[in-house]
N, C-alpha and C positions, 0 to 999 in steps of 0.2 A: 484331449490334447489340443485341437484345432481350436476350443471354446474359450482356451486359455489363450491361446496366443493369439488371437485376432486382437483382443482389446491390450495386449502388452506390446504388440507391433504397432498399434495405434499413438500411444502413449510414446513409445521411444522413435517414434520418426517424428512426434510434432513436438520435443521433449528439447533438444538441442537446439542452441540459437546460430548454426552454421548455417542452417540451410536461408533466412534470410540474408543472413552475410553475404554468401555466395550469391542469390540472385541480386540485391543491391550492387555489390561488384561488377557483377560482368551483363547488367540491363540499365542501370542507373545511371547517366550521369550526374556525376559532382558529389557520390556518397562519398567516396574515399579522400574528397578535398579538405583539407584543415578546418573550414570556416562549417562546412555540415555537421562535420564529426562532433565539432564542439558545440555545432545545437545539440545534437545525439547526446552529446555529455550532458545539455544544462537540459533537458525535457527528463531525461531517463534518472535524473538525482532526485529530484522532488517528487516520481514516483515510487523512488527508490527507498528513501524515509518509512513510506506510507506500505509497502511492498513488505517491508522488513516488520512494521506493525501486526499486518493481517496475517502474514504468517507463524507468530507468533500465537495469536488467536487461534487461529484456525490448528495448532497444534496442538490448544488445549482444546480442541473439540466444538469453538463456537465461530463466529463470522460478525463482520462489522460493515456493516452498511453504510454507518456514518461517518466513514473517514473523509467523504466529498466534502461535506457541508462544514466537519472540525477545521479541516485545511483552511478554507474562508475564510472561518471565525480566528485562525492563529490568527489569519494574514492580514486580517480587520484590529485585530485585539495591537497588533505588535505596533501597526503606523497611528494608531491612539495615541498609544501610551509612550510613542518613541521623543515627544515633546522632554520627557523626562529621564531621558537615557537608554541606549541602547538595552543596557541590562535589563533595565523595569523592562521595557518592552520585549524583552525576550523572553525576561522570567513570568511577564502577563500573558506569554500567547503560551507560554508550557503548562503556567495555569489550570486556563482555561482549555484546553486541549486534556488533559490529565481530569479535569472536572466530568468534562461530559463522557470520558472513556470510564469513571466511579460512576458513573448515572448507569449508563450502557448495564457493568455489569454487575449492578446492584437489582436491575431489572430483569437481569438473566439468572442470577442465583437466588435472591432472595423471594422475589415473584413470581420466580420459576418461566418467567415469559419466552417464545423459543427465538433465539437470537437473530434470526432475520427480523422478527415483527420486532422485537424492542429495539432492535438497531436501528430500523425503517422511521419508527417512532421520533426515537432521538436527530435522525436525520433532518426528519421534516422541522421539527422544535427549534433545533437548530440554523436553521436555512433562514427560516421564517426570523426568529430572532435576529442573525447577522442584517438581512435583508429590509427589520421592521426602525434597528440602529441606524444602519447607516443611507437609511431612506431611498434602497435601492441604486444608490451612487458608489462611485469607487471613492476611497481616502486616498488623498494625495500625502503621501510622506517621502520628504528630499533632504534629509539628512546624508550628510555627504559620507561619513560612518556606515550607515545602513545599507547606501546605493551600493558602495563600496565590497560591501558583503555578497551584494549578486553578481560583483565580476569577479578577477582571478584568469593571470594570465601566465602556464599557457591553459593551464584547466582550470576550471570553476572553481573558487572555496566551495561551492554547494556539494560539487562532486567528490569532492574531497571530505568531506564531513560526509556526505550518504557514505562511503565507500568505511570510514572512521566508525557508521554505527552501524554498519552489516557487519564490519568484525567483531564487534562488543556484543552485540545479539549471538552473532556462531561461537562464540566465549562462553555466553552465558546461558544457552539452549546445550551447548553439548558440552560443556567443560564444567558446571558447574549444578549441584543437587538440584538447585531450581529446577533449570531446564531441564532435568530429568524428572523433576515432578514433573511437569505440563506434558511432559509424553505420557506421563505413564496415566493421568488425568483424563487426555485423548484417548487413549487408548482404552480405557475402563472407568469410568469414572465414580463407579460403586466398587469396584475394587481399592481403588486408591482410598476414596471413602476408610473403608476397613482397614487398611493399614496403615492409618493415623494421615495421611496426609488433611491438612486444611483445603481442600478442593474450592469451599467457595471465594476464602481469601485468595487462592490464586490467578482463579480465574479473573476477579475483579482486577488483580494487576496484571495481567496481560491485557484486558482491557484499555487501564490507564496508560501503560505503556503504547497503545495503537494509538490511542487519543492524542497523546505528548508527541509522536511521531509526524502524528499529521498535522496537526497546530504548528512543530517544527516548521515542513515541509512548505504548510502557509507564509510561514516569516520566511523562507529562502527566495519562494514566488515574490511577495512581493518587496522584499529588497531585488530583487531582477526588470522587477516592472516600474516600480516606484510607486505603485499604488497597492493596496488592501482591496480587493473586489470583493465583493461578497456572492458572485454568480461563480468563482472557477469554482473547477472539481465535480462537475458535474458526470463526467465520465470515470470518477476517481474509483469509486467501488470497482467498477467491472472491469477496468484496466488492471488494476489491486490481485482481485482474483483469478481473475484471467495467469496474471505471470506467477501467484504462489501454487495453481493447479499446476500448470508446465511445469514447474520446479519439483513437483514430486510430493506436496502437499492434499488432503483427503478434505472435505468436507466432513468425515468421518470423524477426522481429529486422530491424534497419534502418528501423525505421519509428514514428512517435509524436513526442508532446513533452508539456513538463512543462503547459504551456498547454493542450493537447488531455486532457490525463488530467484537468485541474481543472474541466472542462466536463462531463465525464464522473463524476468524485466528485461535482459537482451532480447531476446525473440521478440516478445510486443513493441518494445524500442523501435528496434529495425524497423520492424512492421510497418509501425506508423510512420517514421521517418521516410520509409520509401515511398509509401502512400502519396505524404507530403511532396517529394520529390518531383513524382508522378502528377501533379493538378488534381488530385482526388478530389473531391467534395466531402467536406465534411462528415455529411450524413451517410454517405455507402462509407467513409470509416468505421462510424458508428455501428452500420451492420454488420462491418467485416468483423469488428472487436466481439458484437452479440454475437452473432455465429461461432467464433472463436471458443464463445463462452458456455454457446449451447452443448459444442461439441466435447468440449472436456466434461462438460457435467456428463452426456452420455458418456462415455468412454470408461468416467465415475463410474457408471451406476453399470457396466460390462465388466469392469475387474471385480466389483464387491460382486455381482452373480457368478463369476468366475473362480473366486473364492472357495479354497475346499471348506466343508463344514465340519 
């Protein structure tokens, strides 16, 4: 009994995003002022995209490493091609975001490669590629259209569009046979096998789908910044998994939703937003997120031994 409920005490005391609420509240100055809250908005939307991606994945039972380096590449692709109209350049960073997500899990099913190393892969390929373009410089795009797209007053369009595709994801994971394959995928995936599902077609499109998400997420950064850099997202994976673990999502596959991850992107939000608040340094964020990260893995690998047999 006590074997079981250590690691589910664990999991539901760091599971709810009240408890940084509350200490931002009542240690923080200036969380609750309008002008933070709506950084809070514009940081937590374009993780939010990419958030909404990996959970998806990760409910078919696989993991994506390269949502950091896809984000870049939208955010590079979109201020390219924005000479030519918003659309082109929207429809080139969904693209190419949807490309490298068919690469991803073309590597994982057909190659059978296991989804960290080919996502690792694709990461690097990708980085190096954004970074070999754009000669390691940001692109400047000042299209008054685009700029335009990263504000939104009194919320973000950004936040507004993330918050638009976590409900079409919770639509389409729980309301619709899709989404019920990709559970049921995670969940057994030589079962599903035998009961006709196309398991490797699916998984490639949740793939594509994390891909498109973060390519998105890239065009919303850089219509915020007015530049394409090819260096963000470097924190993007572990930030990604970090809040679909809090949400209720397995490594295991078969497990999560798009609801449980956005509870979860609250929690890391705050987080870091207080952090910020606080004069943090960078780098002990970094650690705080790694820790963050190490400890949901354990906590993982306490309920699966927890697990009656």
């Amino acid at each position: 009994m006590s074997i079981t409920l250590f690691p589910m005490m664990i999991r539901l005391f760091i599971k709810p995003p009240i408890i940084p609420l509350l200490v931002a509240a009542s240690f923080v100055d200036g969380f609750w002022s309008l002008g933070n809250l709506r950084t809070l908005a514009e940081s937590i939307s374009t993780d939010g995209l990419i958030v909404a991606g990996m959970t998806t994945v990760m409910i078919a039972g696989g993991f994506d490493l390269s949502v950091g380096a896809v984000m870049a590449m939208g955010g590079v692709a979109a201020v390219v091609l924005l000479p030519f109209g918003i659309l082109p350049a929207t429809a080139g960073a969904l693209v190419v975001g949807s490309l490298s997500g068919f690469l991803s899990g073309t590597l994982v099913t057909r190659l059978k490669i296991n989804p960290f190393i080919a996502t690792l892969a694709m990461m690097v390929m990708v980085r190096g590629a954004t970074l070999a373009y754009t000669d390691t410089r940001p692109v400047v795009g000042l299209d008054d259209t685009f700029l335009a797209l990263g504000g939104g007053d009194p919320l973000p369009y950004a936040f507004l569009i993330m918050i638009a595709v976590m409900l079409a994801a919770h639509v389409l994971l729980y309301h619709r046979p899709w989404g019920r394959h990709a559970y049921a995928v995670g969940a057994d995936e030589r079962a599903a096998q035998m009961t006709g599902l196309r398991v490797n077609r699916l998984k490639i499109e949740c793939y594509i789908i994390s891909g498109a998400l973060a390519a998105l997420a890239g065009l919303l950064l850089a219509a915020r910044l007015g530049t394409g850099s090819p260096i963000v997202g470097e924190m993007t994976p572990l930030t990604a998994a970090a809040a679909a673990l809090i949400g209720g999502a397995s490594l295991r596959g078969g497990e999560g939703s798009i609801m449980g991850a956005l509870c979860g992107l609250l929690f890391v939000g705050c987080l870091i937003n207080v952090m910020n608040l606080l004069g943090v340094p960078s780098y002990y964020q970094r650690m705080t997120i790694g820790g963050l990260l190490f400890a949901l893995v354990v906590v993982e690998g306490l309920l699966q031994r927890a697990r009656p047999r």
